[in-house]
C-alpha positions in Angstrom: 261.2 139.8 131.0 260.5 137.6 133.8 264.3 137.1 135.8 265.0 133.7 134.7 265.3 134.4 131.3 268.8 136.5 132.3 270.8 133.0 132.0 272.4 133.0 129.1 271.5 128.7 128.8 267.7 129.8 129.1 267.7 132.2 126.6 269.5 130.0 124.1 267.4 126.8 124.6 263.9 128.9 123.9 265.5 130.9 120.9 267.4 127.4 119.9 265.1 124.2 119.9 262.8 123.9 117.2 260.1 122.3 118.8 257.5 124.7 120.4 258.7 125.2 124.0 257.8 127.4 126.9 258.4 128.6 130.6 255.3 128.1 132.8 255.0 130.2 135.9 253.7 128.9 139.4 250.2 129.5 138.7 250.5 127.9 135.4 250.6 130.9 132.8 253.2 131.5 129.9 255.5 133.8 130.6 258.4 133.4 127.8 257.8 131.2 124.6 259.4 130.5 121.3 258.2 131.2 117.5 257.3 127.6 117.3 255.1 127.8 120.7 253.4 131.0 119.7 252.1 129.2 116.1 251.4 126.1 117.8 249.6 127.4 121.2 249.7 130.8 121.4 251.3 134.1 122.7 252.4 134.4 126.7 249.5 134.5 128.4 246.5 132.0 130.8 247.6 128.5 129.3 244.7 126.9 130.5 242.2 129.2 129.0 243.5 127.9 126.0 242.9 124.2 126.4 239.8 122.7 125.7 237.1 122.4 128.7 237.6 118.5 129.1 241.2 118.2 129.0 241.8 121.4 131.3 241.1 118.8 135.1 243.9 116.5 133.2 246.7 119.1 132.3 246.5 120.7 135.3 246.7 117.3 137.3 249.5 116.9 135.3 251.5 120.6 136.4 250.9 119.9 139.9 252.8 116.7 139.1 255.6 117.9 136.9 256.5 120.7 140.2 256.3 117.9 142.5 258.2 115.7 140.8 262.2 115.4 139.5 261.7 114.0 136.0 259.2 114.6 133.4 255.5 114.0 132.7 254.0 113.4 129.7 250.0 114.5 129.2 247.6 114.6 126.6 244.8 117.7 126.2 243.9 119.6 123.2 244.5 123.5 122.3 241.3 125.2 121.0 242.5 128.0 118.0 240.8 131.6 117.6 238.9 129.3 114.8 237.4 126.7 117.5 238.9 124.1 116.0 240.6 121.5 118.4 244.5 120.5 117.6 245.3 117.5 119.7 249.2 118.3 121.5 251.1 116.0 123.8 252.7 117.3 126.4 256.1 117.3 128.4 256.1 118.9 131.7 259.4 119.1 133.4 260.8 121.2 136.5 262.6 124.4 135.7 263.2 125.9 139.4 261.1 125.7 142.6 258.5 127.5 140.6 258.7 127.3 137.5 257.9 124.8 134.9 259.4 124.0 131.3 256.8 122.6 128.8 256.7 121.7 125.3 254.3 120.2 122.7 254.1 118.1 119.4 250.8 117.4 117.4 249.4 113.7 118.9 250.0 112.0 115.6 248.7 108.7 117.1 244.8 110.6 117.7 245.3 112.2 114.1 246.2 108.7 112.7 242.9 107.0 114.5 240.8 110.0 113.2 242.1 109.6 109.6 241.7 105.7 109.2 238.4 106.0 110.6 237.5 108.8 108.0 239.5 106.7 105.1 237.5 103.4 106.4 234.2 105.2 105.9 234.9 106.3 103.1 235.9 103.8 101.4 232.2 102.0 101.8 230.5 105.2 100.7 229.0 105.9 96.8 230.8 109.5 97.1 233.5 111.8 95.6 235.8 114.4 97.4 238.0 116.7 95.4 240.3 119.8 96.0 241.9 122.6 93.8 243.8 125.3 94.3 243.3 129.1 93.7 244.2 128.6 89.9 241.6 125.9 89.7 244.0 123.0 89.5 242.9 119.7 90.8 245.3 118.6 93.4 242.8 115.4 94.9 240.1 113.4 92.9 239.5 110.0 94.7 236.1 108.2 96.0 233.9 105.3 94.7 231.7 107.4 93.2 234.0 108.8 90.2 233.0 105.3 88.7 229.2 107.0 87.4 231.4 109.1 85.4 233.9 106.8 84.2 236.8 108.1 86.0 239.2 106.3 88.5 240.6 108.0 91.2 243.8 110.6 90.8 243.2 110.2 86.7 242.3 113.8 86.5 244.9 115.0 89.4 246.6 118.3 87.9 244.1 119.0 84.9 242.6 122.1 85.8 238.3 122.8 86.4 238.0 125.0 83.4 239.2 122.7 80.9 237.2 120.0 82.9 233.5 122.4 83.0 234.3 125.0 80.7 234.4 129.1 81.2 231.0 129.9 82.8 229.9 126.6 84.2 227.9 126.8 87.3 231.0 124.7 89.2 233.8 127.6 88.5 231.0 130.2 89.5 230.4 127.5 92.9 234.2 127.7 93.2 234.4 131.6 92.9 231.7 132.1 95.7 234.4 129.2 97.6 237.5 131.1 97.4 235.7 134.3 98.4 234.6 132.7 101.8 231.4 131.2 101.3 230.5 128.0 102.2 228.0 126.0 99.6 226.1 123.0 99.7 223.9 121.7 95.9 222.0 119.5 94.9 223.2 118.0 91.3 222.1 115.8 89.1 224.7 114.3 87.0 224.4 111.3 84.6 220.7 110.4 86.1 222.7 110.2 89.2 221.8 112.6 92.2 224.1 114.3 94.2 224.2 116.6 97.4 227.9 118.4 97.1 229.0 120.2 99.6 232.1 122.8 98.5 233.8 124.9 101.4 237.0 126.8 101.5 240.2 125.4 102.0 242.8 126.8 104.2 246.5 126.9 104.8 248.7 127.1 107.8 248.6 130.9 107.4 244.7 130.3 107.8 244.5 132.2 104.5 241.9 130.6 101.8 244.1 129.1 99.4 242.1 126.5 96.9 238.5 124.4 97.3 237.8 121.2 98.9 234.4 119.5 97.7 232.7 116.2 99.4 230.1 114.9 97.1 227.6 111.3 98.1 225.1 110.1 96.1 221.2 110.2 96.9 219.7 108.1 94.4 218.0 106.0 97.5 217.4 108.8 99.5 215.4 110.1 96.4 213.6 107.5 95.6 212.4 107.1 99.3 211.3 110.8 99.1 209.2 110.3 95.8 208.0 107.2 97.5 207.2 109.1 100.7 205.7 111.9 98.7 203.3 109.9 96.7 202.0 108.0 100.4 201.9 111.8 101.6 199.5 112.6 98.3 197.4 109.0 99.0 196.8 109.6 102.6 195.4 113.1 101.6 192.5 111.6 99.6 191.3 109.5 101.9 189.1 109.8 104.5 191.8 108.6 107.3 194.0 110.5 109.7 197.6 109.1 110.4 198.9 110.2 114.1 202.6 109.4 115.3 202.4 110.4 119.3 205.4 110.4 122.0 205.3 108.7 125.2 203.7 111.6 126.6 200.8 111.5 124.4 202.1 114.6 122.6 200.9 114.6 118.6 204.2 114.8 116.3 202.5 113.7 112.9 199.0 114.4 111.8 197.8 113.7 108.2 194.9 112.8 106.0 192.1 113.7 104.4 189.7 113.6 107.3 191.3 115.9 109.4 189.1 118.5 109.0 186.5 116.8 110.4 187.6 116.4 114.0 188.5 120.5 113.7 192.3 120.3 112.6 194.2 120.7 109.7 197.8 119.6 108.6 200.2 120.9 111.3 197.6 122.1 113.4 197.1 119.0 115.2 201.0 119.1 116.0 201.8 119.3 119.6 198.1 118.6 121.0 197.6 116.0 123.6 196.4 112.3 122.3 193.1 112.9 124.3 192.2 116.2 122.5 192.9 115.1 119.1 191.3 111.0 119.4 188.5 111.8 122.3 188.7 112.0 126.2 187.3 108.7 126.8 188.5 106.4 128.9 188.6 103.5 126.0 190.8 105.6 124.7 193.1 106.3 127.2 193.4 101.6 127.6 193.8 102.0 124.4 196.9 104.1 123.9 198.5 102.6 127.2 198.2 98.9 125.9 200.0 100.4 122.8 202.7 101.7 125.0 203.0 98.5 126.5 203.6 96.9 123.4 200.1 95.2 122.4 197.6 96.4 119.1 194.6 98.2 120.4 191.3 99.5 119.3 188.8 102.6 120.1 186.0 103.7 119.3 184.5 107.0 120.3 181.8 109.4 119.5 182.2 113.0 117.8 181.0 115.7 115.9 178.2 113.1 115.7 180.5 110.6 114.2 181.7 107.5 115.2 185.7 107.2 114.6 187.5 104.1 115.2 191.1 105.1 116.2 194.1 101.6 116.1 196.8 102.2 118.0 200.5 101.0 117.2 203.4 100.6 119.0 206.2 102.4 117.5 209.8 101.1 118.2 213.4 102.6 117.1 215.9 100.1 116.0 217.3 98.6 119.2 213.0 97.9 119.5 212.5 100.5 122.5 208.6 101.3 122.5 209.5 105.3 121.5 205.6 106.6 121.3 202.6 105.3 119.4 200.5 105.4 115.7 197.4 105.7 115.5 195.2 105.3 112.5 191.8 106.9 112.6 189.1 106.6 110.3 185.0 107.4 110.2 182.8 104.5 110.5 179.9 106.1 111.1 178.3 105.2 107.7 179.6 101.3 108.1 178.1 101.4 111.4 174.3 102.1 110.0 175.0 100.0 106.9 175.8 96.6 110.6 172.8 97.9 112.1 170.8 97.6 109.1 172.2 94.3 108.1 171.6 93.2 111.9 167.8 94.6 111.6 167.7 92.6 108.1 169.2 89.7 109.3 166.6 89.7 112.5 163.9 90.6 110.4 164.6 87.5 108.1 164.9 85.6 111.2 161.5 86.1 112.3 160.0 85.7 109.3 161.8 82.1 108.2 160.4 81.0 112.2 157.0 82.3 111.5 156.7 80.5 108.0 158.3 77.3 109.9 155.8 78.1 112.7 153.1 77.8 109.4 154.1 75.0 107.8 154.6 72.5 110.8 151.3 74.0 112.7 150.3 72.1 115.9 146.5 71.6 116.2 144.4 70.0 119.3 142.3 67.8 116.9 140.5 66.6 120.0 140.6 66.1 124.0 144.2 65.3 124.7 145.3 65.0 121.0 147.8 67.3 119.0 148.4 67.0 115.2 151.2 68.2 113.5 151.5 68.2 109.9 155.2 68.0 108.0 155.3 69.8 104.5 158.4 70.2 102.9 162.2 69.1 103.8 163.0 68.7 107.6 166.8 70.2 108.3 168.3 70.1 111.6 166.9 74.1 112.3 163.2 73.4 111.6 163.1 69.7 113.7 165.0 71.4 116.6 162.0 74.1 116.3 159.4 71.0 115.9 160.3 69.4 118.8 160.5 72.6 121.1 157.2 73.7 119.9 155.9 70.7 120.4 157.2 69.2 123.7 156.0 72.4 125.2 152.8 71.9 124.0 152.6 68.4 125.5 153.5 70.1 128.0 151.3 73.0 128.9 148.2 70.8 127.3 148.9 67.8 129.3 148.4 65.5 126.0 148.7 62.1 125.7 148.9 61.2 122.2 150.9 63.1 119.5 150.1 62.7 115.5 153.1 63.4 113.0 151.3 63.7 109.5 154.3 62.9 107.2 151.6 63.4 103.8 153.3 66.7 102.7 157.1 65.1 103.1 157.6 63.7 99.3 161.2 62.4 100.1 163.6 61.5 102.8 167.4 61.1 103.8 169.3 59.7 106.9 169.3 63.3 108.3 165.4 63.9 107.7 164.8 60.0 109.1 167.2 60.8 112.2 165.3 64.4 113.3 162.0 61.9 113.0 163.2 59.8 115.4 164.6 61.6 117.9 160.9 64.0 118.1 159.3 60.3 118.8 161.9 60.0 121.4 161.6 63.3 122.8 157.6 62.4 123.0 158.1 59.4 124.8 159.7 60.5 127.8 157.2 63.1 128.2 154.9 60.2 128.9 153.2 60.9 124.8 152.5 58.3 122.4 153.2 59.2 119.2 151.2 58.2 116.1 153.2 58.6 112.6 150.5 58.6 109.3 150.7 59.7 105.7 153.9 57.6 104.9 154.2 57.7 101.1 155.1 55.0 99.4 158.6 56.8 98.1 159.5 57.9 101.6 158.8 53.9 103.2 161.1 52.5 100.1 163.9 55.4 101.3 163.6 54.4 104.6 163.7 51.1 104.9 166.6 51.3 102.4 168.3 53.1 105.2 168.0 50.3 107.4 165.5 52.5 110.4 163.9 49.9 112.7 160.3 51.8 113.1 158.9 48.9 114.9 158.8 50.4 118.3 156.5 53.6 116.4 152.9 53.4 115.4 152.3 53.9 112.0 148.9 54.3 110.3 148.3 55.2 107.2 145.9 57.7 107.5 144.8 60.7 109.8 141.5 59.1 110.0 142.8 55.7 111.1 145.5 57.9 113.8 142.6 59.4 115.3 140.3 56.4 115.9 143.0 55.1 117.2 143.9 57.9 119.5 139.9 57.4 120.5 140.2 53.5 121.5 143.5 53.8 123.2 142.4 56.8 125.4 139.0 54.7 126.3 140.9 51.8 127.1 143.0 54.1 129.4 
């Protein structure tokens, strides 16, 4: 034994204070302990290889002091047992000689108090049950919110014992056999339509020996209920033809599902750590696309392959503080609604050209005679077919250098202030070409409607025939 344990007041106070106490050397190790040090820290030996890695710079700030210094220091660093598990000490440091160092230790009840209302806080807001027996199966804790689904209040069953609670050959006795023989279970449970995840593990005394069960049960009815939901999206996203990709920032695939997978070459899982590009298309689209999604903004692609076209929206995805974490992408085949546009488009311009040739038809304009065009109205005038009227015909005024211009209103059984108004802006558009217009084959319907409508034709010829429009077309051009 090291020489300074020869004084007799040295060897009483280690053998004679109950607290765990011990005689550091100069480099720091234990070289003479009590009972209460060796249960609480350990046997002589490297102190610091003892104390946890983060608290070993502190102590040992804390030694240096204590041998410089004439009173006492006080430090806080935790002792790791041959279990791993961290005991929180504070410590005394004092001077023994020029070398040496006295140091003892208590448990930090103030970091142990913290831990516990923390724990007892949570707790106390959770739908869950904890509960402890000992080896003979008696119930020595029953407390938590979730004793209510079964009627119980907390402590009420304290000291009855789990057999006469589940009965001789109950899967929970059989759970708490495997316990007390060292295992460490976790179940799922369903209880009173309630679902639970229990999780039963040994408990231990101060001699480390097992000596009962400790159980920590929380109810996943909504954790359930979002897995059935989640499950039945998973089964709907499998019929249809649609992919659904979740990609990090790097563009690496994490989630790919859908019924169309297998027609870009992947299946479930096997699209799972490709690159964006390889799964969606190289194409530079593409590429915009997913970086406007990264920088926040909904963006679209379209891209070419397998001979399909596949439109591919890209999503933002954010955690909860709304960080931009990666991107979703939705991709679907469009290559059948993209011959069903063109069709429609083809339809559409087909119908087009038909409805402007039958216009074309119906408001025909004829050279009747030298410097003389006709054009005969049949049917309703709307804004479409007078804007085609007047085109078609100031261009032919135009390219036939005519002078006079004959609107035959005789197939035109009725008119409205619309039909009136396209009427008189064609004799406007005629007159500053330099054309006099001639309008015949008012009916006698049409004049009633219009002069109803209050439209000053004064400054317009009217005739009433075609005959009488081109005599007079005859004797105005002679007298010109």
């Amino acid at each position: 034994m090291d020489n300074r344990l020869t004084s007799v007041s040295c060897t009483t106070l280690l053998n004679g204070t109950p607290m765990p106490l011990a005689l550091l050397s100069g480099t720091g190790e234990v070289v003479a302990s009590n009972p209460a040090w060796d249960e609480c820290v350990g046997p002589p030996g490297p102190l610091l290889d003892r104390v946890h890695e983060d608290d070993r710079g502190e102590l040992t700030a804390q030694i240096k002091a204590a041998r410089a210094g004439a009173g006492s220091v006080s430090a806080t660093a935790r002792v790791v047992d041959a279990r791993g598990k961290a005991l929180p000490l504070r410590w005394t440091l004092w001077r023994a000689d020029d070398t040496g160092l006295w140091a003892a230790v208590k448990p930090d009840r103030e970091a142990w108090e913290t831990q516990a209302r923390v724990l007892v806080d949570v707790f106390q807001t959770m739908d869950a049950v904890i509960w402890a027996c000992d080896q003979a199966g008696t119930l020595r804790v029953s407390d938590g919110n979730g004793l209510a689904h079964f009627g119980i209040k907390p402590g009420q069953i304290v000291g009855m014992n789990m057999r006469d609670l589940y009965g001789e050959g109950s899967q929970v006795l059989e759970l708490c056999r495997r316990v007390l023989a060292g295992e460490t279970v976790r179940t799922d449970t369903v209880a009173d339509g309630v679902h639970w995840i229990v999780h039963y593990a040994p408990r231990r005394g101060e001699d480390g020996e097992i000596d009962g069960v400790q159980t920590f049960g929380i109810n996943l009815a909504d954790h359930v209920t979002l897995a059935a939901q989640a499950e039945l999206l998973r089964t709907c996203i499998d019929s249809m033809p649609i992919i659904i990709w979740a990609f990090d920032k790097d563009g690496i695939c994490m989630v790919a599902q859908g019924g169309a997978l297998a027609q870009v070459g992947a299946i479930e899982r096997n699209g799972i750590g490709k690159h964006m590009l390889e799964l969606c298309g190289d194409a530079d689209d593409v590429r915009e696309a997913f970086q406007r999604a990264l920088s926040g903004e909904i963006a679209h692609a379209e891209q070419r392959r397998h001979d399909r076209i596949w439109r591919t929206r890209f999503v933002p995805q954010k955690d909860v503080l709304g960080t931009i974490i990666g991107v979703g992408a939705i991709s679907e085949d469009v290559t059948q609604q993209r011959r069903v546009e063109q069709q429609l488009r083809e339809q559409l311009r087909l119908t087009q050209d038909q409805q402007e040739s039958i216009a074309r038809l119906s408001s025909p304009i004829i050279e009747v005679w030298q410097d003389v065009l006709i054009v005969p109205l049949i049917g309703a005038v709307d804004a479409d077919r007078a804007s085609m009227v007047m085109d078609s015909l100031l261009a032919s005024v135009v390219e036939r250098q005519a002078s006079f211009a004959i609107l035959d209103l005789t197939g035109i059984d009725s008119v409205d202030t619309t039909t009136a108004q396209h009427l008189i802006k064609i004799v406007n558009g005629l007159t500053l070409l330099g054309c006099r217009s001639v309008v015949t084959g008012i009916r006698p319907p049409v004049a009633q409607t219009m002069v109803g409508l209050g439209f000053d034709l004064s400054q317009v010829c009217t005739l009433r025939s075609l005959k009488e429009a081109l005599r007079w077309c005859m004797r105005e051009a002679r007298r010109g």
